[in-house]
Kinemage of the C-alpha trace (Angstrom):
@kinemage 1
@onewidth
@group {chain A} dominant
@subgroup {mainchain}
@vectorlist {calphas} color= white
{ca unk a 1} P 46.641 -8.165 15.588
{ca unk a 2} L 43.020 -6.695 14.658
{ca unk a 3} L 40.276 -6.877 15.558
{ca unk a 4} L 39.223 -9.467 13.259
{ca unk a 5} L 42.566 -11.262 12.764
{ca unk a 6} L 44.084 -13.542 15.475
{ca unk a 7} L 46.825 -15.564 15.997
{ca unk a 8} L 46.914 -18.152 18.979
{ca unk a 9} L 49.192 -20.998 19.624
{ca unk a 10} L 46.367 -23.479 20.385
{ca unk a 11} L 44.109 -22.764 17.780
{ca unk a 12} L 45.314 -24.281 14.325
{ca unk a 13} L 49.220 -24.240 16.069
{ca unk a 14} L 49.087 -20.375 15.602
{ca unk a 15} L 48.674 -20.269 12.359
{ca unk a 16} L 46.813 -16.844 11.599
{ca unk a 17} L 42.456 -17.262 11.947
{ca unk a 18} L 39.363 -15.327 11.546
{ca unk a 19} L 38.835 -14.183 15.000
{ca unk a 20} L 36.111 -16.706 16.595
{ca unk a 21} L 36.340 -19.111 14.100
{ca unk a 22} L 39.325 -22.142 12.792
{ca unk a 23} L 39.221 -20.707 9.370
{ca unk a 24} L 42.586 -19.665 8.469
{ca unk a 25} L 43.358 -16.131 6.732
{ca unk a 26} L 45.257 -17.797 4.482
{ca unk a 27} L 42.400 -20.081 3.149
{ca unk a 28} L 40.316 -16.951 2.041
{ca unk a 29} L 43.007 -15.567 0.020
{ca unk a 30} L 43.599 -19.494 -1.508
{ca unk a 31} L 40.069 -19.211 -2.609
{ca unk a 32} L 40.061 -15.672 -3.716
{ca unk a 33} L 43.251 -17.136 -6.004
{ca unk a 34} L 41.053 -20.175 -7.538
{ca unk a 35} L 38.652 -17.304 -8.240
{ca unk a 36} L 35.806 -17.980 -5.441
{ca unk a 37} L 33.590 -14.961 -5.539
{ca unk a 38} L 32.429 -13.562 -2.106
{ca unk a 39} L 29.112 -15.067 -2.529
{ca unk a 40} L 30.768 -18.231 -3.191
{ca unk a 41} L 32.964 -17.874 0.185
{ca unk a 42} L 29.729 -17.122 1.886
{ca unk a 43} L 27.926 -20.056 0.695
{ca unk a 44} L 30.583 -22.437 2.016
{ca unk a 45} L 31.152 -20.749 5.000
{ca unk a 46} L 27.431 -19.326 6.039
{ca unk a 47} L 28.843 -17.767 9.319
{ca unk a 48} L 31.597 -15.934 7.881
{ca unk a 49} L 29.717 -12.053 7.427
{ca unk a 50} L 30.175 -10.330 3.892
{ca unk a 51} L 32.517 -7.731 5.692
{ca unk a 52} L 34.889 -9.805 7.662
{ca unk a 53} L 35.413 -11.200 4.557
{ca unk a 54} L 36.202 -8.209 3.011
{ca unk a 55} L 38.480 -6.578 5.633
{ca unk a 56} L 40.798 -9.872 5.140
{ca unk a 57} L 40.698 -9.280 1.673
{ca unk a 58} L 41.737 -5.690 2.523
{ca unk a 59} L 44.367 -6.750 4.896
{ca unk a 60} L 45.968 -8.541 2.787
{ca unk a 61} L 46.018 -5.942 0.312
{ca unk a 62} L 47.143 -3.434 2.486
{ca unk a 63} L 50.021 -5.984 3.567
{ca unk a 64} L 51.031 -6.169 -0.258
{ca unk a 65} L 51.070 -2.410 -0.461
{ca unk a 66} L 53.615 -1.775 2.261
{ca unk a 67} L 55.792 -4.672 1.712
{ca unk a 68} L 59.152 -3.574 -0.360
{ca unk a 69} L 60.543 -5.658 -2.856
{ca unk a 70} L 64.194 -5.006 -3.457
């Protein structure tokens, strides 16, 4: 998927994770939505680096940008 992003049937029943980790991609963009800073994402997950975070915040984005609404 990336190198980042993973998606594994054993790990959290394949729901998509942070690569080396059970955090799910969706929970970053849930806290991004209650308005979590990336300090604040850091702080409750210590072992998540500043830039993975951002390149599944940029995912994401880019995921919005080619999806077509009809």
């Amino acid at each position: 998927m990336s190198d980042i992003i993973e998606s594994n049937p054993e790990i959290l029943g394949g729901k998509t994770i942070i690569k080396g980790t059970r955090i799910p991609v969706a929970l970053i963009y849930e806290l991004i939505g209650l308005n979590y800073t990336i300090d604040e994402i850091q702080e409750e997950y210590p072992h998540l680096d500043r830039q993975v975070i951002l390149k599944v915040i940029e995912f994401g984005n880019d995921a919005l940008k080619n999806k077509k609404i009809f």
